[in-house]
C-alpha positions in Angstrom: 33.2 -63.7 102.5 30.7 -62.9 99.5 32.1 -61.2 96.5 31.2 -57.5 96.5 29.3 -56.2 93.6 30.9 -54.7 90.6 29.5 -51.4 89.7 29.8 -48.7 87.2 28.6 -45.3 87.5 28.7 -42.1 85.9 30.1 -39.0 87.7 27.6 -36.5 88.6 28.9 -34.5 91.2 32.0 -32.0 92.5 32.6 -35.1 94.9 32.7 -37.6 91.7 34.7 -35.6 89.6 37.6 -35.0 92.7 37.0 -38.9 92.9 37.7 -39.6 89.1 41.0 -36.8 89.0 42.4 -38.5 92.3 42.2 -42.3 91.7 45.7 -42.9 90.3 47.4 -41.9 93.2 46.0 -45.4 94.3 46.3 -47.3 91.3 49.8 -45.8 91.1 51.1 -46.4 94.7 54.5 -47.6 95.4 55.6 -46.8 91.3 58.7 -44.7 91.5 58.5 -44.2 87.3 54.5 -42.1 87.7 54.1 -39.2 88.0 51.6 -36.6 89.8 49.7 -34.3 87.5 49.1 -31.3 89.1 44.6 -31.8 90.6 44.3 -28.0 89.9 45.3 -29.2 86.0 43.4 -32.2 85.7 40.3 -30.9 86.7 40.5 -27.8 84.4 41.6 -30.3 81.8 37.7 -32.1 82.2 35.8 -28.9 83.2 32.8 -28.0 81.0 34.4 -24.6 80.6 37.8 -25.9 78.6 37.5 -24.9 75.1 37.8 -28.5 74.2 35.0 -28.8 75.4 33.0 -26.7 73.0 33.2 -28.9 70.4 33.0 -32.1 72.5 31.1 -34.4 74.6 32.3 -36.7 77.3 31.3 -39.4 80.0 33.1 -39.8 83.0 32.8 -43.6 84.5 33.8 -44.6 87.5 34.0 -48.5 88.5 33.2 -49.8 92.2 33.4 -52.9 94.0 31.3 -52.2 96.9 32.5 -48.6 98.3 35.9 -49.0 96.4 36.9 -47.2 93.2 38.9 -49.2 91.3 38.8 -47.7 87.7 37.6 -45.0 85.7 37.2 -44.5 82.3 36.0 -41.1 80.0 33.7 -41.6 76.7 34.7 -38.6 74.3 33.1 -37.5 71.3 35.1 -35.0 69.3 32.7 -32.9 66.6 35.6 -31.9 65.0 37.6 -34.6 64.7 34.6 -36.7 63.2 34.2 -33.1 61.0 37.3 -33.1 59.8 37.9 -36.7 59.0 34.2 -37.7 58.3 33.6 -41.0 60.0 31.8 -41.3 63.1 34.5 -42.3 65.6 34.6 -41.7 69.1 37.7 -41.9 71.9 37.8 -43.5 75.0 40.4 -42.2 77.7 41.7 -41.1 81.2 41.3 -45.2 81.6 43.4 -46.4 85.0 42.1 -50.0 86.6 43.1 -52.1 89.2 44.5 -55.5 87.7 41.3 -57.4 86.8 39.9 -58.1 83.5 36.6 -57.9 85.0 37.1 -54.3 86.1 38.4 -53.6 83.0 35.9 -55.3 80.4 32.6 -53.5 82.4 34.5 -50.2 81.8 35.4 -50.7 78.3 32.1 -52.1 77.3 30.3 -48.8 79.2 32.2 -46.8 77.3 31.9 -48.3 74.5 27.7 -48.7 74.5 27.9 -44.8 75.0 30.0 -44.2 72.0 27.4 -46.2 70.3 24.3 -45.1 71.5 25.6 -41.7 70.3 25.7 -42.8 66.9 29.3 -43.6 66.9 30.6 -46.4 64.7 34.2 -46.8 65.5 36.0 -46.2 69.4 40.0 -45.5 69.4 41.9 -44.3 72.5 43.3 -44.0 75.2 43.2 -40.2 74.0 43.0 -37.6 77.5 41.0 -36.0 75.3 42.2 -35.7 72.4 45.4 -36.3 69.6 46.4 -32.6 70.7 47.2 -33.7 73.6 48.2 -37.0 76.0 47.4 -39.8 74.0 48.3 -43.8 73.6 49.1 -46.5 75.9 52.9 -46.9 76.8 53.4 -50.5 75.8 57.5 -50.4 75.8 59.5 -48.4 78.5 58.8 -48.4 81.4 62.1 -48.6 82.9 62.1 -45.0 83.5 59.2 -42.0 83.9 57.3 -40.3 81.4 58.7 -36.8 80.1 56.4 -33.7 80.4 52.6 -34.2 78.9 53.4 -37.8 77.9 50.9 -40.8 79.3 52.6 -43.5 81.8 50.5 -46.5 82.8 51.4 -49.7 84.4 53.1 -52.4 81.8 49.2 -55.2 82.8 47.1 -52.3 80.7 48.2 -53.7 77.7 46.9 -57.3 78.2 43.6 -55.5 79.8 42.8 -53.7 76.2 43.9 -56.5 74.1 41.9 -59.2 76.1 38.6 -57.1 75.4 39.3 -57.0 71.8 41.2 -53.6 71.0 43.6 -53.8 68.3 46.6 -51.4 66.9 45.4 -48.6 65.6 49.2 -46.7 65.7 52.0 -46.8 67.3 53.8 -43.8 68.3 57.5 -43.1 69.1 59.6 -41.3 71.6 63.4 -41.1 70.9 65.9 -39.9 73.2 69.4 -37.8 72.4 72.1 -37.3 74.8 74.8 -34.6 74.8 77.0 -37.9 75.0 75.7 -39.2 71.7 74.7 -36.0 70.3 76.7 -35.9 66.8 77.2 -32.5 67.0 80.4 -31.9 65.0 78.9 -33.8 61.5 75.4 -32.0 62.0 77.3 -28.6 62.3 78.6 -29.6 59.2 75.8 -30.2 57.8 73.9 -27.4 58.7 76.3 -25.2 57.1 76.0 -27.0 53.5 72.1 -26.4 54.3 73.0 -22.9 55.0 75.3 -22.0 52.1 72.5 -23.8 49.7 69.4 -22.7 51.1 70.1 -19.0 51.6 67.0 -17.8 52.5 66.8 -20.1 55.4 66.4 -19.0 58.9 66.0 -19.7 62.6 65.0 -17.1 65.5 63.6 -17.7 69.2 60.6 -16.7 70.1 59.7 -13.1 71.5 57.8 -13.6 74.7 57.0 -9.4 74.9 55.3 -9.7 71.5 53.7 -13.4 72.4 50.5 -12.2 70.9 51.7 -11.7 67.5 54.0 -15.0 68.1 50.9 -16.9 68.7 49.5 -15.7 65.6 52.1 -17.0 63.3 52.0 -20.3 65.3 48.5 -20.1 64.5 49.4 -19.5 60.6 51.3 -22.8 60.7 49.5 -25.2 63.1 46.9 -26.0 61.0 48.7 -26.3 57.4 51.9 -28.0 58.9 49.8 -31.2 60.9 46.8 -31.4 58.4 48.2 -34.3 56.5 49.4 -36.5 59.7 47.3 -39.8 60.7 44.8 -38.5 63.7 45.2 -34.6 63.2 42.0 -32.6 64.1 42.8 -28.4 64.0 42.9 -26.7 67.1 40.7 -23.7 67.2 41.7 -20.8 68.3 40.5 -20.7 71.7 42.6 -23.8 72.2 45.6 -22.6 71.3 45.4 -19.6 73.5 44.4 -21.4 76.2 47.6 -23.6 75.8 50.0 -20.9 75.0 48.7 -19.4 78.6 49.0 -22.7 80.1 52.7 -22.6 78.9 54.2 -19.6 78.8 55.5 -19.6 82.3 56.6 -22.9 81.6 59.0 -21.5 78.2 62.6 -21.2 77.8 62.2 -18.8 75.2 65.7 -19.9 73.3 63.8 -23.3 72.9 60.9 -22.2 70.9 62.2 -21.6 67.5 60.4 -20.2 64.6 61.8 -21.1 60.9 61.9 -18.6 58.1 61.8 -18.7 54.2 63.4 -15.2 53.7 60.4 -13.2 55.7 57.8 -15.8 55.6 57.5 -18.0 59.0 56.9 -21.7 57.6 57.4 -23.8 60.9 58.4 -23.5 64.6 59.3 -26.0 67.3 58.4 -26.2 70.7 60.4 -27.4 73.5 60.4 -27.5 77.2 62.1 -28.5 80.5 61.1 -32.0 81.9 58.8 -30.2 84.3 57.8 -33.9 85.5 60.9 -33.8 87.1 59.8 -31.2 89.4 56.1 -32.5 89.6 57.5 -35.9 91.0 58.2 -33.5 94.2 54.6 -32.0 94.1 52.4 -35.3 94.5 49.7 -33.0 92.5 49.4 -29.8 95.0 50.9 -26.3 94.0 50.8 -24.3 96.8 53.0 -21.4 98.4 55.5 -24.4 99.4 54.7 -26.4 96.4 55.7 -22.9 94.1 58.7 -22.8 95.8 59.9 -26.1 95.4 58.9 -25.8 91.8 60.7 -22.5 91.2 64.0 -24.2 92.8 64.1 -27.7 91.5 62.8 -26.4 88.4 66.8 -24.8 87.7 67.6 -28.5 88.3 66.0 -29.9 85.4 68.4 -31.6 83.1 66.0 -32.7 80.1 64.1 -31.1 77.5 61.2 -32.5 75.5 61.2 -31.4 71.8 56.9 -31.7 72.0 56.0 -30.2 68.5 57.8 -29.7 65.3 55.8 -28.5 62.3 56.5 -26.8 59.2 54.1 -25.9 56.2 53.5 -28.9 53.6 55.2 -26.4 50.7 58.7 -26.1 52.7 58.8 -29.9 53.9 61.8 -31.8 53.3 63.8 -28.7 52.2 66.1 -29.0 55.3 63.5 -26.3 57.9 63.0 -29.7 59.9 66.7 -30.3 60.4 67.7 -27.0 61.3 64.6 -26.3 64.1 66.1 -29.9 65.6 69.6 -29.0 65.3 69.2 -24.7 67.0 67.2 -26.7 69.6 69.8 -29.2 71.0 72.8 -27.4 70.0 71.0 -24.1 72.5 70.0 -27.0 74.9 73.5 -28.3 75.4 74.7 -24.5 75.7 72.3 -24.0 78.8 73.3 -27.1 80.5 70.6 -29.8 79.5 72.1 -33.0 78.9 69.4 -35.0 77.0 66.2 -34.3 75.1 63.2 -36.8 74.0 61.6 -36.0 71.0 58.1 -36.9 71.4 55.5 -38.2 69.6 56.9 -39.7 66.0 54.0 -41.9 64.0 55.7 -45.2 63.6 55.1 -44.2 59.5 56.9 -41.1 59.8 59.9 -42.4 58.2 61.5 -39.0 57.1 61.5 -37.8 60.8 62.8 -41.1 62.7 65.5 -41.1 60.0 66.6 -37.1 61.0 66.6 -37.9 64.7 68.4 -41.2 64.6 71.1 -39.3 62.5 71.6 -36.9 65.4 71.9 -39.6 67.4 68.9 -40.3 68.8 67.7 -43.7 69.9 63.8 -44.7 70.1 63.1 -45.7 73.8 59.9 -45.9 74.1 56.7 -47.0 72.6 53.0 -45.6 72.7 50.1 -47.7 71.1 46.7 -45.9 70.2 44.2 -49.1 69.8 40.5 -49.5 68.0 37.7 -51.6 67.4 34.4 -51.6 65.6 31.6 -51.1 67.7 
């Protein structure tokens, strides 16, 4: 039987695009650990209309071999990230392929001329789009599914990436705590030195009624609080409304915390249930049924992921970090969660593995962001 013909071939139509958004349910078939995104949310996510997209170009590829998809790949140009750090570096992303170099290498090297012919001189990734939001290849872990907004691929990607040529760029780090591990009594402790030296310390939850002037002082700190981490690119405005509307029927309001310096807000954290563990049930359709089963597994959830912590550079390391950490798992364990990830941690973030390891936590999985020179 003649080999059938590799092809790639950029997405052009409605058709395509529901193409691109639905090939992992076949890549992923028969893995118990992935988990469905919601279609509604993935094709929002690469609409021309998301505010990332005003700032951004992108490519969708997808690969065939005769009439069969088998991979896809997304070239991703991020104006402001190559404004803000000046070098002309472009992402590659939403990458899924069956297990064949071949496959793989035409996709990369697609995406990788495009980057180039736009002037780009560096490619990093997997980023689905961006840094501010899924990004990195799971290269350790995979013994059990990804928490809410984190990637999952299968464990063959890495030698895939690494036999085209991508190296380490960084590697990121998820920790887990446990209400079984959760050194509780000694942090309490702790807390209350913090307290009794540091006054003007404060934590509150945040006020869903007033959410527009919450989102404000979340606006306030975003920028100032990340500007100094490896990969950071500012949200704009637009892009953090559109995210706090995303999530807002998704909060807990108890686990988003704002920290105060006597009146001033300098940081806030923001946590939320494992909602993957009621999207496993969904297989990425959220209808009248699939709102149902969402609003009643949803009171089942039993994990939290701790998805950003920031606090203004001038009130680092004064104790803010510890105490947003500490309100979050001590009001977790009150309403019944029994473990938490804390997700992502740079590998160089030394100060912040350190804090969660004291409380207990353990890192359990790993996330690698690669690059070449092209």
């Amino acid at each position: 039987m003649p080999k059938r013909e590799l092809r790639i071939e950029e997405v052009t139509s409605q058709q395509d695009l529901m193409t691109f958004v639905r090939l992992p349910w076949e890549i992923y078939q028969g893995d118990r650990f992935w988990v469905p995104p919601l279609i509604k949310d993935q094709l929002q996510k690469l609409s021309p209309n998301h505010p990332f997209r005003s700032h951004s170009e992108m490519n969708l590829l997808l690969a065939y071999r005769g009439e069969e998809v088998v991979g896809r790949i997304a070239g991703i140009i991020d104006h402001n990230y190559i404004d803000f750090h000046r070098e002309k570096t472009g992402f590659f992303g939403f990458f899924e392929s069956i297990q064949n170099q071949e496959v793989a290498e035409a996709l990369l090297s697609r995406g990788r001329d495009w980057l180039r012919d736009h002037g780009m001189e560096k490619m990093i990734g997997p980023m689905n789009p961006s840094t501010n939001d899924e990004c990195g290849l799971l290269i350790d872990g995979f013994d059990s599914p990804p928490c809410l907004m984190m990637p999952y691929n299968p464990a063959f990607y890495t030698s895939l990436l690494e036999a085209f040529g991508l190296k380490k760029a960084k590697d990121l780090y998820a920790y887990l705590l446990e209400k079984s591990t959760f050194v509780e009594g000694r942090l309490s402790r702790i807390i209350e030195k913090l307290i009794k030296k540091e006054p003007k310390l404060r934590v509150r939850p945040i006020e869903l009624r007033r959410l527009d002037q919450e989102l404000e002082i979340v606006k306030n700190i975003y920028n100032h609080a990340w500007i100094r981490n490896w990969g950071f690119t500012p949200l704009t405005e637009a892009e953090i409304d559109d995210l706090a509307k995303h999530l807002k029927p998704l909060v807990v309001s108890d686990l988003v915390l704002f920290g105060y310096w006597e009146d001033e807000p300098v940081g806030f954290s923001v946590s939320l249930p494992d909602y993957n563990e009621v999207l496993k049930r969904l297989n990425g359709k959220l209808g009248l049924l699939g709102l149902l089963k969402f609003f009643y597994f949803s009171k089942k959830v039993k994990t939290i992921r701790i998805m950003l912590l920031g606090v203004k550079q001038a009130f680092q390391k004064r104790g803010v970090e510890g105490l947003l950490y500490y309100e979050t798992f001590k009001k977790g364990i009150e309403k019944g969660y029994l473990r938490g990830e804390c997700s992502w941690i740079l590998e160089d973030n030394l100060l912040m593995q350190r804090g969660i390891e004291a409380m207990g936590g353990k890192r359990y999985k790993t996330y690698r962001v690669y690059e070449t020179n092209i």
